[in-house]
C-alpha positions in Angstrom: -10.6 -4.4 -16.3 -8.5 -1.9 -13.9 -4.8 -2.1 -13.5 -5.4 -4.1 -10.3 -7.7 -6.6 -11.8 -5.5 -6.7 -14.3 -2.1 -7.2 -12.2 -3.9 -9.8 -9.8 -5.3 -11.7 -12.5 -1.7 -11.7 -14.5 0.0 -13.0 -11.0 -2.4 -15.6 -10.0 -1.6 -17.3 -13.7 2.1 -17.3 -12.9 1.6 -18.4 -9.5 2.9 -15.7 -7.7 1.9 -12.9 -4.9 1.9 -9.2 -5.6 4.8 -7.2 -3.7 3.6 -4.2 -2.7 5.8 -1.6 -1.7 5.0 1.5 0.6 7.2 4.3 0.2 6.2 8.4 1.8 4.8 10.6 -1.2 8.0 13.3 -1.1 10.6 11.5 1.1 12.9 12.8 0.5 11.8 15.1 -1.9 8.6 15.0 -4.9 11.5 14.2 -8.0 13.3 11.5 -6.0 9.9 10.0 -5.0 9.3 10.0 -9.1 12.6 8.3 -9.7 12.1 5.9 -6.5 8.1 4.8 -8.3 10.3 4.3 -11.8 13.3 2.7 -9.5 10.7 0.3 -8.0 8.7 -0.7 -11.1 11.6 -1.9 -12.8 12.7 -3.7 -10.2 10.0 -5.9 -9.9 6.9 -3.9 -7.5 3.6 -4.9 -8.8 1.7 -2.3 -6.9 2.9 0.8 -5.1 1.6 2.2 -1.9 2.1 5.8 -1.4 1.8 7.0 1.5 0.4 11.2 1.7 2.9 12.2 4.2 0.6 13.8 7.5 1.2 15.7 10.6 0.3 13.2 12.7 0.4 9.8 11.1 -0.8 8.0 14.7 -0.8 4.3 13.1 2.8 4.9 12.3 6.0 3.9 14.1 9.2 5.8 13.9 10.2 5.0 10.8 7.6 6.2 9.0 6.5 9.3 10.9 10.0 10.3 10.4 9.6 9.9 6.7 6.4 12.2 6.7 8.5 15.2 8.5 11.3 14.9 5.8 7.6 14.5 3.0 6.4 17.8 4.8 9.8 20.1 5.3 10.1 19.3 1.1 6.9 21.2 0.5 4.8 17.6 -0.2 1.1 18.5 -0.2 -1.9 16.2 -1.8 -1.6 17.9 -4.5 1.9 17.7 -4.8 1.4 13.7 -4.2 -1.6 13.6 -7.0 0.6 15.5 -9.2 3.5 13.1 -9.0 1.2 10.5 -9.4 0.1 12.2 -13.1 3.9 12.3 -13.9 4.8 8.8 -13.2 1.4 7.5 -15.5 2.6 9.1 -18.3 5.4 6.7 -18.5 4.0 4.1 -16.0 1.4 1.0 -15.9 2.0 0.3 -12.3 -1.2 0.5 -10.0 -0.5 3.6 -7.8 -2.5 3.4 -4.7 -2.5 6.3 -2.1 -2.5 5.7 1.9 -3.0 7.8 4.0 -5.4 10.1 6.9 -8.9 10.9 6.4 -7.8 14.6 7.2 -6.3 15.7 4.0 -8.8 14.1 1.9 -11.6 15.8 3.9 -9.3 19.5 3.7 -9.1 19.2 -0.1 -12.9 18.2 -0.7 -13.6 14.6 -1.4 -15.4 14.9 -4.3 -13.0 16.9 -6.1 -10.1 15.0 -4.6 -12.1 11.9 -6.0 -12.3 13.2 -9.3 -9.2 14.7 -9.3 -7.5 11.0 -7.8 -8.8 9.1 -10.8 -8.1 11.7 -13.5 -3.7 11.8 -12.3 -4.2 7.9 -12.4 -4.9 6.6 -8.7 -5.8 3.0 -8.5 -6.8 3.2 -4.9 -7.7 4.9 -1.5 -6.8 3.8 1.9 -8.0 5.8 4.7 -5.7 4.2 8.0 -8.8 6.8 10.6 -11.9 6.1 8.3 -13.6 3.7 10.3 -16.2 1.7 7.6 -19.1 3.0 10.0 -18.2 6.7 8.4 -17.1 5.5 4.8 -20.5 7.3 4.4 -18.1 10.5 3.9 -16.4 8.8 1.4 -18.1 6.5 -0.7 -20.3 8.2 -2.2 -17.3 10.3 -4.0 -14.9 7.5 -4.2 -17.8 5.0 -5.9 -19.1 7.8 -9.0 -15.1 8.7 -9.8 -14.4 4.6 -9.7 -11.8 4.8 -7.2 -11.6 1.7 -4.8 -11.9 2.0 -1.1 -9.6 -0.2 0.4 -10.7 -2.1 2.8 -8.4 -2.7 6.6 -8.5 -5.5 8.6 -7.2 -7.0 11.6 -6.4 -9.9 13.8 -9.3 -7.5 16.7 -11.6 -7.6 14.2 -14.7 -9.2 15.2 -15.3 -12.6 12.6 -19.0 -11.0 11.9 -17.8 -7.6 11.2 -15.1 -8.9 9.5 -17.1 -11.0 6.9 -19.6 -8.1 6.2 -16.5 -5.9 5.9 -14.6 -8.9 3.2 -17.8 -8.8 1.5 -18.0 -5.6 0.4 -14.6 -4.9 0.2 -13.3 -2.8 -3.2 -9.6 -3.3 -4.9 -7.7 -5.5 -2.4 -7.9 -5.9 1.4 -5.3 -4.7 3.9 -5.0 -7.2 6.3 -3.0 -5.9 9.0 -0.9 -8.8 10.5 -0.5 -7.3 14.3 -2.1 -4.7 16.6 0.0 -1.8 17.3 1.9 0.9 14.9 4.3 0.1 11.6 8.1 -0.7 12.0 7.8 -1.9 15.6 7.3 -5.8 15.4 7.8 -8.9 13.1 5.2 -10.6 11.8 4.5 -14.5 12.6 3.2 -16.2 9.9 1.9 -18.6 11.2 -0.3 -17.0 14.1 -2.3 -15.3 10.9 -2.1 -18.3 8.0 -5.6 -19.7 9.2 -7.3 -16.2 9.3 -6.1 -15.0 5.7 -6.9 -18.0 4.0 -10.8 -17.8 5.6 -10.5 -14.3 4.5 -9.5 -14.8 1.1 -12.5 -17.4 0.6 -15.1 -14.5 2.0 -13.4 -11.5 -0.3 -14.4 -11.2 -3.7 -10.9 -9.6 -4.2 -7.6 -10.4 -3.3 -6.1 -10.0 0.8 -2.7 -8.6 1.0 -0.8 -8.7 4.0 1.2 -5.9 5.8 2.9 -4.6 8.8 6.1 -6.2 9.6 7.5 -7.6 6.5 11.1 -6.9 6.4 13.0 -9.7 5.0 12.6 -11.9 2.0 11.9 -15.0 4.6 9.4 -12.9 5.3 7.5 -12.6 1.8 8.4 -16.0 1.3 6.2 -17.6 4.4 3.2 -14.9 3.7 2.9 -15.0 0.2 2.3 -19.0 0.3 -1.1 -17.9 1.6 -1.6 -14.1 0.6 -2.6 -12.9 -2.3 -0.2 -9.6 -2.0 2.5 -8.8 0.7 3.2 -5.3 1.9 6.5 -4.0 2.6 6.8 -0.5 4.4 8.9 0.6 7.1 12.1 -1.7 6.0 11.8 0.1 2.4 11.2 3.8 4.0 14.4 3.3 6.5 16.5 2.5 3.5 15.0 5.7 2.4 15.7 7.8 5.4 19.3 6.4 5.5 20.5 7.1 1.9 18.2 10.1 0.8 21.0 12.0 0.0 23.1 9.1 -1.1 23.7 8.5 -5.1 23.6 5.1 -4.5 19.9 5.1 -2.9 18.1 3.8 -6.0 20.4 1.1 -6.6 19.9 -0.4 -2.4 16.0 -0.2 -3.2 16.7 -1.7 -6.7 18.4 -4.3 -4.8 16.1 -4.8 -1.8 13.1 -4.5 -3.8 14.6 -7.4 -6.7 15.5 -9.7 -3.5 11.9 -9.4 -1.9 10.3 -10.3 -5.2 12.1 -13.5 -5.3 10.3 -14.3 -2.2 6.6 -13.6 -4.3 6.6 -17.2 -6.1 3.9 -19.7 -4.4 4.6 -23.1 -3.6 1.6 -24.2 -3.4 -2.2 -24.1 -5.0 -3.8 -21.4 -2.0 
């Protein structure tokens, strides 16, 4: 069983969702990003999402954009982020997935950044550009290393593409909660309850839930029909605000601890 298997199957006994936090790969440099993974783990995180900071990161707001600049001025290449990813296993359990543009993956060779992905401990790929008609490029690679494709979704989805898509879908689905780019809008539960808990019955893996969750009432009212809720932008502006700050790993100890509180299910979805 994989580290997610393994993680979804352990939450779904206690009756809880996975919190997944996103955080930028080398924001705001590669040995804080080490002690923010070990920072996050402890504090409750039952997957991370790291995002491989990129030039032009279109399906990201502000926040994040801004995060890959301050990734990027501190030297942060793929190798830099699969390298911190073989540090952190050494001590770590944690499923470590990386998010991120087709463009890097493509400039360091798939096959060999497949290989190379599963050997420093990667638990997952998601591509934000790779539409599934061109996973072609991909899955090939990804599938002999073992290394899920992640699978996006959202609300424009078609409901036939969508259930070929949930079908075949490897490690989790995204389901992105809103059109438009990260850190711009809140999310209302309610407009996407319906759709996830379809989703979840057509998936033979779990449907987590991103794009903006910021607040704990927030992972409360998703995760009572998610399997796994994503927090991003909120987490990365705490980030960009303390970098330089001693007390930055305590705030994300403390925001992270709060959010997970909001993880427990209330009821038998």
């Amino acid at each position: 069983m994989s580290r997610l298997q393994h993680t979804f199957e352990e939450l779904k006994k206690r009756g809880e969702a996975a919190l997944i936090p996103f955080i930028t790969a080398g924001d705001p440099s590669p040995q804080r990003t080490l002690e923010l993974i070990r920072t996050l783990a402890a504090a409750g995180a039952d997957i991370i999402e790291l995002g491989v900071p990129f030039s032009d990161p279109m399906a990201d707001g502000p926040t994040i954009q801004a995060a890959s600049e301050r990734a990027l001025a501190a030297g942060t290449t793929l190798t830099t982020v699969l390298d911190m990813v073989a540090q952190a296993r050494r001590e770590l359990q944690i499923p470590l997935v990386l998010m991120g543009y087709y463009n890097p993956v493509f400039r360091y060779g798939v096959e060999r950044f497949a290989r190379d992905a599963v050997a420093a401990g990667v638990d997952g790929l998601l591509l934000v550009d790779l539409p599934p008609e061109e996973t072609n490029e991909v899955k090939p690679a990804t599938a002999a290393a073992g290394l899920p494709l992640i699978t996006l979704l959202a609300p424009t989805t078609p409901p036939e593409r969508t259930k070929r898509l949930a079908a075949a879908a490897e490690g989790y689905i995204y389901y992105v909660s809103m059109t438009g780019v990260t850190g711009t809008q809140a999310v209302a539960p309610a407009a996407i309850r319906d759709v996830v808990v379809e989703l979840r019955t057509l998936s033979p893996v779990p449907v987590a839930v991103g794009f903006g969750i910021s607040t704990v009432a927030d992972v409360q009212a998703v995760a009572e029909f998610a399997d796994a809720v994503v927090v991003g932008s909120a987490l990365v502006r705490i980030i960009g605000e303390h970098g330089s700050d001693e007390a930055l790993l305590d705030k994300v100890a403390a925001f992270t601890e709060s959010l997970k509180q909001g993880c427990k299910k209330n009821n038998s979805n």
